[in-house]
GUTORTOR-858812 format. One line per field, with one value per residue: z, x, y of N, C-alpha, C in turn; residue in three letters. Coordinates in pm, 1 decimal. Example, Ala and Ser with C-alpha at 12.3 -4.5 7.8 and 13.67 -1.06 7.14 Angstrom:
2
nz	(780.0  708.0) .
nx	(1319.0  1285.0) .
ny	(-569.0  -225.0) .
caz	(780.0  714.0) .
cax	(1230.0  1367.0) .
cay	(-450.0  -106.0) .
cz	(780.0  787.0) .
cx	(1320.0  1290.0) .
cy	(-330.0  3.0) .
r	(ALA  SER) .
// end
This chain:
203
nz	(9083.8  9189.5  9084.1  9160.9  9457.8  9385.3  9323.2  9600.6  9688.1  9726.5  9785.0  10059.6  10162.0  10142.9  10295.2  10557.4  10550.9  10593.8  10767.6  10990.0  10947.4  11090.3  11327.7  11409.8  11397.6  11569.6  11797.9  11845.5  11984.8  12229.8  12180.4  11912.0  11805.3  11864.1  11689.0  11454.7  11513.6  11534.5  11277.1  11140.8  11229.1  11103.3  10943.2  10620.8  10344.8  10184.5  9897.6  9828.1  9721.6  9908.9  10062.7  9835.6  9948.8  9857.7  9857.4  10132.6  10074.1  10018.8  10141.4  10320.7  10554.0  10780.3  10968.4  11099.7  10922.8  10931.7  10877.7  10794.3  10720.3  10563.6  10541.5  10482.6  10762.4  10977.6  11178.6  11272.8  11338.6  11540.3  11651.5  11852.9  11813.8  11516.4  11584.7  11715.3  11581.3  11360.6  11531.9  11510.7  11200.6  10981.6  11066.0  11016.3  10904.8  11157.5  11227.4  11553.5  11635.9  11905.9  11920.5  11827.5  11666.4  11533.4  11440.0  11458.1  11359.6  11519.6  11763.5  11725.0  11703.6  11889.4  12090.5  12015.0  12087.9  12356.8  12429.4  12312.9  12399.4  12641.7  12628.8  12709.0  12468.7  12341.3  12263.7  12029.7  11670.9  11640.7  11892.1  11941.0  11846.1  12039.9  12224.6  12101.8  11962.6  11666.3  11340.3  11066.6  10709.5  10594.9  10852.0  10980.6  11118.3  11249.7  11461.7  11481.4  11477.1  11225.2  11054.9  10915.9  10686.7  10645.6  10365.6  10495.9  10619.3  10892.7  11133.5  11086.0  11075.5  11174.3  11185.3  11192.3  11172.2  10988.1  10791.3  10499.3  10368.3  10441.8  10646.6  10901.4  10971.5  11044.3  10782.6  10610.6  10345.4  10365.0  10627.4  10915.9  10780.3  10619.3  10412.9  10218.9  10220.7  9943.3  9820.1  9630.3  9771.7  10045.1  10037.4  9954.2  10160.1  10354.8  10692.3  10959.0  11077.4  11425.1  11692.9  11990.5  12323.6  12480.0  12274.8  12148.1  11898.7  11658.8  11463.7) .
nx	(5232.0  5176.7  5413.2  5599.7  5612.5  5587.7  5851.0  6028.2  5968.4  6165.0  6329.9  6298.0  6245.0  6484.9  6681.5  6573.4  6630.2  6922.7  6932.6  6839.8  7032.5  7236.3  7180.8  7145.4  7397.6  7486.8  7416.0  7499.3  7484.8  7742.1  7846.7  7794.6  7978.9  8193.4  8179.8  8245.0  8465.7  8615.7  8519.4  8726.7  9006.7  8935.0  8998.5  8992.3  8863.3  9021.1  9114.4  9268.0  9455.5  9570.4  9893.0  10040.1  10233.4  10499.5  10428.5  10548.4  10767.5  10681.7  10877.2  11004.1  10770.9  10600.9  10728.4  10918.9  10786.1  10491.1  10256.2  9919.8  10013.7  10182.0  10434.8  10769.0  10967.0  11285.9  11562.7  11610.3  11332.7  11086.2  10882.1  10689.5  10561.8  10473.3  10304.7  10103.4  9949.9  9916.2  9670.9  9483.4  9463.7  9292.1  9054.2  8741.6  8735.9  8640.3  8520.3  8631.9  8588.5  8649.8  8771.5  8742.5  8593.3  8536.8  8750.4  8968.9  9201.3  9398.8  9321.1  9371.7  9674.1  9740.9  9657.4  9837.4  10063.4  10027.7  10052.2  10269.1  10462.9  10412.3  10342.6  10137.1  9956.3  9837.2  9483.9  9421.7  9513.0  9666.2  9726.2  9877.9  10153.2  10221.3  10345.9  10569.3  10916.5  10938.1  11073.8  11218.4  11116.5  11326.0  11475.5  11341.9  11221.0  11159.9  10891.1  10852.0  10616.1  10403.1  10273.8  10063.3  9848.1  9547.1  9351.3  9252.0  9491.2  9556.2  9670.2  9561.4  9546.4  9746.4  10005.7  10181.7  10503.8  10722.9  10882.4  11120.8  10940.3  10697.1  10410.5  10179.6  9805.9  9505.4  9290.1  9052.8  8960.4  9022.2  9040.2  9222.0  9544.9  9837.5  10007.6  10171.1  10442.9  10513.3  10313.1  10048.7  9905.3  9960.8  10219.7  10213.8  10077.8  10256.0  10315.3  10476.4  10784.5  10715.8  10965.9  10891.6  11058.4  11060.8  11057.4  11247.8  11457.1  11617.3  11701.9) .
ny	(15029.8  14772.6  14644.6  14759.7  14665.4  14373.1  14376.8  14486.4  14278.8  14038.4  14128.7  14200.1  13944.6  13878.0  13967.4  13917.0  13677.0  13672.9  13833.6  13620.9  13427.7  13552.0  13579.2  13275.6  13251.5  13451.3  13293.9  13043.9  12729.9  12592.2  12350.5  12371.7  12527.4  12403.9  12183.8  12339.8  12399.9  12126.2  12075.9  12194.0  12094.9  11872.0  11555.7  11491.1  11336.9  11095.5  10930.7  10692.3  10398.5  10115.7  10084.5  9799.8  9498.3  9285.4  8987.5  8811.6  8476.0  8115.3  7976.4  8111.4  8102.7  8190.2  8332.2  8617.2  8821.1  9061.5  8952.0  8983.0  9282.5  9255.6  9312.8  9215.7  9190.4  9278.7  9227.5  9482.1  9571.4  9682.7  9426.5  9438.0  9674.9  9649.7  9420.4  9523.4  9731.9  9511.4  9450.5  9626.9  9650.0  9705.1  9780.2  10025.2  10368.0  10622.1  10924.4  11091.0  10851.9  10555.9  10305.0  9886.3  9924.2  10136.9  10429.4  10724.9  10896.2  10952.3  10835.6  10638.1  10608.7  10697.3  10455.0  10256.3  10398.9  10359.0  10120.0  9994.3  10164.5  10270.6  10458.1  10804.8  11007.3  11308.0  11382.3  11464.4  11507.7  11731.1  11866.6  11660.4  11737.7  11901.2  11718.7  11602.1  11616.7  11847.3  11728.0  11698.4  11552.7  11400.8  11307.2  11071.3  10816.4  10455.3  10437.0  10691.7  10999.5  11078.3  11402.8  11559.5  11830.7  11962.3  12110.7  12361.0  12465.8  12341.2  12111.9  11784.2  11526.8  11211.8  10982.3  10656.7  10625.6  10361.3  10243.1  10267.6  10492.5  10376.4  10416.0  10347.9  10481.2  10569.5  10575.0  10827.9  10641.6  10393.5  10318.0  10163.3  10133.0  10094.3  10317.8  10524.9  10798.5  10887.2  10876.0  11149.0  11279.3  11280.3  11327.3  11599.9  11783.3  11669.3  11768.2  11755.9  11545.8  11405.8  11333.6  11123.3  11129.7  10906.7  10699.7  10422.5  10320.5  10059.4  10152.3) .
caz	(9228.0  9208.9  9043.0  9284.4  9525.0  9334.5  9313.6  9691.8  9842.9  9701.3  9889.2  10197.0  10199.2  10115.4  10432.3  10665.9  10585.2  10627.4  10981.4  11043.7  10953.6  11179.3  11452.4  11436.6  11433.7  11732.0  11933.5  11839.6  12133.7  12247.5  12068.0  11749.6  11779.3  11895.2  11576.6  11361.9  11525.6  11478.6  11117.1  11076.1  11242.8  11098.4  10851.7  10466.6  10249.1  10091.8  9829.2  9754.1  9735.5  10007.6  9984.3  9856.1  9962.6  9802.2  9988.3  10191.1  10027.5  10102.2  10230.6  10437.7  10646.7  10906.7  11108.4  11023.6  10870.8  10974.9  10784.6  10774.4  10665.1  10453.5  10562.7  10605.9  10933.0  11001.1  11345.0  11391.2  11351.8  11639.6  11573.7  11922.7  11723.6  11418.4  11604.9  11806.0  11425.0  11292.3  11530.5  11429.4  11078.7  10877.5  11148.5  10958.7  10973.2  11241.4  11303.1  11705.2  11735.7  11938.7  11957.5  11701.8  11558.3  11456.6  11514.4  11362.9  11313.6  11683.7  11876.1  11694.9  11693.9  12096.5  12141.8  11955.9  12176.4  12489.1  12425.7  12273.5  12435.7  12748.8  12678.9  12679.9  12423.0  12326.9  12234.1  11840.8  11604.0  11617.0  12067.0  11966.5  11820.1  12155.7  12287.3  12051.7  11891.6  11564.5  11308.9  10912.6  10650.2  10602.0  10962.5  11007.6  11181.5  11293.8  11540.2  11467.2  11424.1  11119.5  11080.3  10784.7  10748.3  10524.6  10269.4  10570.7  10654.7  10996.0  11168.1  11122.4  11039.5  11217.4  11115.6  11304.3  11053.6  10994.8  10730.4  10373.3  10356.9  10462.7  10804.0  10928.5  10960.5  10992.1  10641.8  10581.2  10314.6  10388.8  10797.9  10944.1  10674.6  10517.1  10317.6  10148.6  10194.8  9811.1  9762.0  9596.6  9857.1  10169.4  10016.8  9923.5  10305.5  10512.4  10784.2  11042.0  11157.0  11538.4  11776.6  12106.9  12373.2  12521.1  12179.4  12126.6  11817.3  11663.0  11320.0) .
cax	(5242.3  5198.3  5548.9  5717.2  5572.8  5632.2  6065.7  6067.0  5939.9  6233.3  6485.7  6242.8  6247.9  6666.1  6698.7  6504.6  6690.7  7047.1  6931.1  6819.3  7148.1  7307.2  7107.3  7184.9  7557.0  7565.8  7316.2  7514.2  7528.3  7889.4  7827.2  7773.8  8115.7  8292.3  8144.8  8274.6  8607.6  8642.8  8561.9  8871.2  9099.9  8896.1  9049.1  8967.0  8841.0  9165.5  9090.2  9396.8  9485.2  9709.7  9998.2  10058.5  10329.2  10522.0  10401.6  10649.3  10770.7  10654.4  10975.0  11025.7  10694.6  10535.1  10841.7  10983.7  10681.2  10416.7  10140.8  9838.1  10009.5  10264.5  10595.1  10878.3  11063.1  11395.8  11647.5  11628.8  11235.4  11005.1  10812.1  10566.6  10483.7  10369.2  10192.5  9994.0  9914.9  9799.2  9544.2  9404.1  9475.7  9121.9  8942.7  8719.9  8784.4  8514.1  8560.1  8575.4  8583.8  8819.3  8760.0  8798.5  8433.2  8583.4  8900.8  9007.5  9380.9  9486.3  9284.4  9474.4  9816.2  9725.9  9632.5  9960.4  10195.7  10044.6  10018.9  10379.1  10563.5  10370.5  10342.1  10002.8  9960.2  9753.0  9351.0  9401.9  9643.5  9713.3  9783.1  10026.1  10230.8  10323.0  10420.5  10688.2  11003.7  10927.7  11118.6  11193.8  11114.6  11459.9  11529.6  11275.4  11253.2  11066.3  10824.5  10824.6  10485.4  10417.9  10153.6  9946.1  9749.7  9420.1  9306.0  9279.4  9606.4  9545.3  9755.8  9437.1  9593.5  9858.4  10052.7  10302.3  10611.7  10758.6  10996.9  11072.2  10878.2  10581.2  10334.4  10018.4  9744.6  9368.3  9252.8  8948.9  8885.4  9067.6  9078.6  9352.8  9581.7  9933.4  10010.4  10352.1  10473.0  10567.2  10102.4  10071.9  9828.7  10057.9  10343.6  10176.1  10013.1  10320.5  10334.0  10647.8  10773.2  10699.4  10999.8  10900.9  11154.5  11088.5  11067.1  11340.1  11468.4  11752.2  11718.2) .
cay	(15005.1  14629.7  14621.4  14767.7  14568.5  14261.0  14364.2  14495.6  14162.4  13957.3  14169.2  14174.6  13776.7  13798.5  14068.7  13835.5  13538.3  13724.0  13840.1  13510.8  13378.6  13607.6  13589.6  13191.3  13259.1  13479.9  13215.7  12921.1  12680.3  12568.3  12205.6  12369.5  12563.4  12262.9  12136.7  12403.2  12374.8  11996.5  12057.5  12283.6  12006.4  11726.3  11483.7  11456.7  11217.6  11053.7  10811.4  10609.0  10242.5  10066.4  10020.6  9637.6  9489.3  9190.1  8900.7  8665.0  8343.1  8003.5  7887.6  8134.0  8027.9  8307.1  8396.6  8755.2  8913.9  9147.7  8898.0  9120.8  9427.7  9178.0  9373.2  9139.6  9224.2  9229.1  9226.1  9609.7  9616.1  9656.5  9316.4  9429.3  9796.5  9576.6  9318.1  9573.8  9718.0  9427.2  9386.4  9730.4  9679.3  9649.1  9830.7  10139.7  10480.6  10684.2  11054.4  11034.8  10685.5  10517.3  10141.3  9864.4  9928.9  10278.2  10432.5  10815.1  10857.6  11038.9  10736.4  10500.8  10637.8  10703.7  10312.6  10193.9  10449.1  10328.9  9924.6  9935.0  10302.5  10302.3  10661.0  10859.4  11130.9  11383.9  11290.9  11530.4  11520.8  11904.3  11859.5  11570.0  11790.1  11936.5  11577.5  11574.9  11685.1  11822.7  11682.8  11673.4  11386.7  11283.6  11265.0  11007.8  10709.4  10382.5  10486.1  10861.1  11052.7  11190.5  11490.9  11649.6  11906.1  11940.6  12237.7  12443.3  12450.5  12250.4  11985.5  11723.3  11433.8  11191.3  10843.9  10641.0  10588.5  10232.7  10255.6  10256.8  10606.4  10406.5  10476.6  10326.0  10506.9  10492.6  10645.1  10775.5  10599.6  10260.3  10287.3  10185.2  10085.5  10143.6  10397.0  10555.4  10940.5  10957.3  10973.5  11287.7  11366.6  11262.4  11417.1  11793.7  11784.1  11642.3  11875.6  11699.4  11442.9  11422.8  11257.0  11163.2  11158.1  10800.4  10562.2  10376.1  10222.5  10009.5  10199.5) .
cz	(9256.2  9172.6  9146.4  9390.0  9555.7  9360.2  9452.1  9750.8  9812.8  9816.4  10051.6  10222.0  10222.3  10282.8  10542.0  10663.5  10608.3  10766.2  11030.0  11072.3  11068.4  11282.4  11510.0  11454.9  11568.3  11823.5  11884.9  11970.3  12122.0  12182.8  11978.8  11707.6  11837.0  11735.7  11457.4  11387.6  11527.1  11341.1  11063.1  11094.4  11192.9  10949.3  10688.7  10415.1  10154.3  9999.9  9776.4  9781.4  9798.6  9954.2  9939.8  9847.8  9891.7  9898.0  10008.4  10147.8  10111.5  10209.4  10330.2  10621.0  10694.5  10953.8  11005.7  10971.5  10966.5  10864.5  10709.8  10655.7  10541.4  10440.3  10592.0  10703.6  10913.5  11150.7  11355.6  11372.1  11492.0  11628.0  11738.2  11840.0  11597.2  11461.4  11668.4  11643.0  11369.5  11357.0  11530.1  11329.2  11027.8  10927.6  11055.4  11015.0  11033.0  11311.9  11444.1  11734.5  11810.5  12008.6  11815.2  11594.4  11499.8  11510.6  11406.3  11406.9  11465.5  11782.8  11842.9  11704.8  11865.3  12150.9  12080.8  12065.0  12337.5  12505.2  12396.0  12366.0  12572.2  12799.3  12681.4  12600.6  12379.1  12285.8  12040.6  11798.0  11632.4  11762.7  12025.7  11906.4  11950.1  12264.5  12216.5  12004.9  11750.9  11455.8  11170.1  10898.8  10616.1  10737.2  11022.2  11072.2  11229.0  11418.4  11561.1  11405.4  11279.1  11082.6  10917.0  10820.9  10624.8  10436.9  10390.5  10659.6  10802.7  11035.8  11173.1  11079.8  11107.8  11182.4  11215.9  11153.3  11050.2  10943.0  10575.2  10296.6  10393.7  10619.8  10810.1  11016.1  10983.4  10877.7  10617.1  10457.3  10275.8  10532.5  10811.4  10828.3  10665.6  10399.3  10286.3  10155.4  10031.2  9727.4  9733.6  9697.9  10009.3  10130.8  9973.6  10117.9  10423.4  10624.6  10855.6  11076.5  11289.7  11610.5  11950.9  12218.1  12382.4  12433.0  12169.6  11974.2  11765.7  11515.9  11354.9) .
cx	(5261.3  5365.2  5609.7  5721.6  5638.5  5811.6  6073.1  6052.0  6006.2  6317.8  6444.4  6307.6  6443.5  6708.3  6685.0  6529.5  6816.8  7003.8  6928.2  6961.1  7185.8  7245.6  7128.6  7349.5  7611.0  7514.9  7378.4  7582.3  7702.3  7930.4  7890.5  7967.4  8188.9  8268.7  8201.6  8478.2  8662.7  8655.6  8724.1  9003.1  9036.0  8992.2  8996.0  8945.7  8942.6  9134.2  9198.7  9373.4  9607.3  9838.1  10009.9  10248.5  10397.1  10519.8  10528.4  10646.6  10761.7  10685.5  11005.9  10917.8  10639.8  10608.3  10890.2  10889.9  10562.9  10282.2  10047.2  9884.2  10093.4  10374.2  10708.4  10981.2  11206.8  11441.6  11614.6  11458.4  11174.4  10857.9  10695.3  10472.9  10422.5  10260.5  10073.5  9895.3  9802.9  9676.9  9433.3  9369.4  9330.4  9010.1  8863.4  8750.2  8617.1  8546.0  8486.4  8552.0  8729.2  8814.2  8739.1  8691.7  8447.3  8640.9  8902.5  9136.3  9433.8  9422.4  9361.6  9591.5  9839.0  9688.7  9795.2  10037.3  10144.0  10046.1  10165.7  10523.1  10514.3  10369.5  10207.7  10024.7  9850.3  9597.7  9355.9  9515.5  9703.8  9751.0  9900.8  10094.7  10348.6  10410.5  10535.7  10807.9  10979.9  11046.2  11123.6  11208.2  11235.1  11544.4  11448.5  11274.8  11155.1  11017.8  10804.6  10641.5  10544.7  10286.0  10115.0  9858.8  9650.6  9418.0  9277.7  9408.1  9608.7  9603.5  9591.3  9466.8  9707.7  9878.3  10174.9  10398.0  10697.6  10855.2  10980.5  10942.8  10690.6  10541.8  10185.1  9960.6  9616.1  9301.8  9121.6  8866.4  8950.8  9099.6  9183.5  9434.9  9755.8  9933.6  10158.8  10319.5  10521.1  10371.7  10123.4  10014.0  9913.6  10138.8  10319.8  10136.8  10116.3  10335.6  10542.5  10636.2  10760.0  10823.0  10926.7  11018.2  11206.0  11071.0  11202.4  11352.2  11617.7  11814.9  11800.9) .
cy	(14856.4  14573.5  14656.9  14661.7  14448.5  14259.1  14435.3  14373.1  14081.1  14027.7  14185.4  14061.0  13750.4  13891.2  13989.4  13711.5  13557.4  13719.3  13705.5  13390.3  13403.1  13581.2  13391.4  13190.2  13292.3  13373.1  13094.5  12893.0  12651.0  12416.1  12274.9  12423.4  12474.2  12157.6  12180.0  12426.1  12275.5  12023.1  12157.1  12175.2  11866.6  11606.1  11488.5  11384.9  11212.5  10953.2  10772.5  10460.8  10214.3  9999.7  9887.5  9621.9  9341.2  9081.9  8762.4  8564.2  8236.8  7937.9  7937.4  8153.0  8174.2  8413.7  8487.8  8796.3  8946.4  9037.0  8965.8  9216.8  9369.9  9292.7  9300.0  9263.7  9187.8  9233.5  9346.4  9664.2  9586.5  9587.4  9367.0  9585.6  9712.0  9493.1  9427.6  9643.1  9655.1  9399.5  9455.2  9734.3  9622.0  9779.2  10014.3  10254.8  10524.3  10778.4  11043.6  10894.1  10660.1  10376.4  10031.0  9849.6  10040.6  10344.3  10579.4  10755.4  10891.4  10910.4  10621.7  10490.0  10618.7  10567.7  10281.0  10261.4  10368.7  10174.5  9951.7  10018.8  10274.7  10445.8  10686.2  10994.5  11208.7  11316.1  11355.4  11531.7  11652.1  11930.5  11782.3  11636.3  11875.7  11836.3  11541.8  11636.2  11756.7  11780.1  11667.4  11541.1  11334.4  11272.1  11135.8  10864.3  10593.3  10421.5  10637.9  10856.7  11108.1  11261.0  11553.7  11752.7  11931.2  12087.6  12337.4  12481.6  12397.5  12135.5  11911.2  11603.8  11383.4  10992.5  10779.1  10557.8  10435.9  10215.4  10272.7  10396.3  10570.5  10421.9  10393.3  10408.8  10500.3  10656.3  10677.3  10706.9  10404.3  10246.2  10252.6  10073.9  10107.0  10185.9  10432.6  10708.5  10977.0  10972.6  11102.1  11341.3  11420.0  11324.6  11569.0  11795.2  11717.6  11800.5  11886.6  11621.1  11481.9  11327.6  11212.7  11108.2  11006.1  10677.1  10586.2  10337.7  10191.5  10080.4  10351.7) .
r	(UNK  UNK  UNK  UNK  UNK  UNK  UNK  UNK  UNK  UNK  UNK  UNK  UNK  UNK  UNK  UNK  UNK  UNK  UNK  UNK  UNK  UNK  UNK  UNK  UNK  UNK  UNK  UNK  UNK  UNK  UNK  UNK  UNK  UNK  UNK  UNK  UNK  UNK  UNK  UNK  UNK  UNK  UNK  UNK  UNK  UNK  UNK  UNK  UNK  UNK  UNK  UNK  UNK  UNK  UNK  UNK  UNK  UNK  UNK  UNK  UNK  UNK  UNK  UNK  UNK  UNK  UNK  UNK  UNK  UNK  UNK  UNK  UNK  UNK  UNK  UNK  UNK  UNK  UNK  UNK  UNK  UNK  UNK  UNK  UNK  UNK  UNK  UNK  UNK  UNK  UNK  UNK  UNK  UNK  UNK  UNK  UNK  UNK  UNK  UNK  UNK  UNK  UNK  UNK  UNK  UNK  UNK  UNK  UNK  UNK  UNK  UNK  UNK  UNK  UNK  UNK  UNK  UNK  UNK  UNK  UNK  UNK  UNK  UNK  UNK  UNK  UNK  UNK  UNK  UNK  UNK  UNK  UNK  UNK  UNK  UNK  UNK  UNK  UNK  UNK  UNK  UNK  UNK  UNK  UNK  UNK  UNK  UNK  UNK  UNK  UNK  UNK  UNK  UNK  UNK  UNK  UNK  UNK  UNK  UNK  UNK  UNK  UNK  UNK  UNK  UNK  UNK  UNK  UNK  UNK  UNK  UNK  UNK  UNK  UNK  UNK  UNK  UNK  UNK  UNK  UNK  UNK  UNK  UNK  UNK  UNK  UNK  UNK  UNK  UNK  UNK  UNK  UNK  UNK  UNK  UNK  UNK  UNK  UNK  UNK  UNK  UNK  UNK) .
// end
């Protein structure tokens, strides 16, 4: 009798922590599922190294480069989209932030379009998709979005494209940064490029 006992009150204790589960699932507040639906569009821990870029010669002084990010510039770049950039560039990554103490990728892409586009777009990567054209990677262009999506197949990720296959970004694990679409990671997870109607460019 004690045996039995003993091997029914494991599956008691496993019974009464299932319900309990359940019984937290159906009673979850509207937070918690705002919580559980962020994590589906939320970003990924990327561990790569930035791009480096070959840094500008002596002689040719300041003028024409992106410093910071160390891109030289040419005539058909948009030298106010880099400067607005650089003065993001460093800033860490902070799911839900959106100031230069912590910045995700959709608050940052959404400060750059409206300081340089004077557009306003969506507040998540996976809304800005309806602000734009979509668009393949060899149609691409300076100032195009470009979108990802994580191990859940989710638009949760977004980049503003520059050239040369690369995009800045805020990364989570180099914030806002430059990066390159040929990353194995960036390049298994491109989603689309994004056009939107009212960027311009000379490229």
């Amino acid at each position: 009798m004690n045996k039995k006992i003993l091997l029914v009150l494991p599956l008691v204790a496993m019974l009464f922590t299932s319900c309990n589960a359940v019984k937290r699932f159906f009673n979850t507040d509207l937070s918690d599922e705002d919580y559980i639906v962020g994590q589906l569009y939320a970003d990924e821990y990327v561990k790569e190294q930035p791009v480096k870029m070959k840094k500008p010669s002596a002689s040719g002084g300041n003028e024409g480069n992106a410093d910071k990010l160390g891109i030289p510039l040419n005539d058909k770049d948009n030298r106010k989209l880099y400067a607005a950039i650089e003065k993001w560039f460093g800033t860490p990554y902070q799911y839900g932030g959106c100031s230069t103490s912590g910045v995700d990728c959709s608050c940052f892409v959404g400060n750059i379009f409206k300081s340089v586009y004077s557009i306003k777009l969506s507040r998540t990567a996976n809304d800005m998709t309806g602000d734009v054209k979509l668009i393949g990677r060899s149609q691409l262009r300076e100032g195009d979005l470009v979108f990802f999506t994580n191990s859940n197949g989710k638009v949760s990720h977004v980049g503003i494209y520059l050239k040369d296959n690369m995009f800045a970004h805020s990364s989570t694990s180099n914030g806002v940064s430059i990066s390159t679409l040929e990353n194995s990671y960036w390049k298994k997870h491109f989603y689309k490029g994004g056009r939107h109607k009212d960027v311009t460019t000379q490229y």
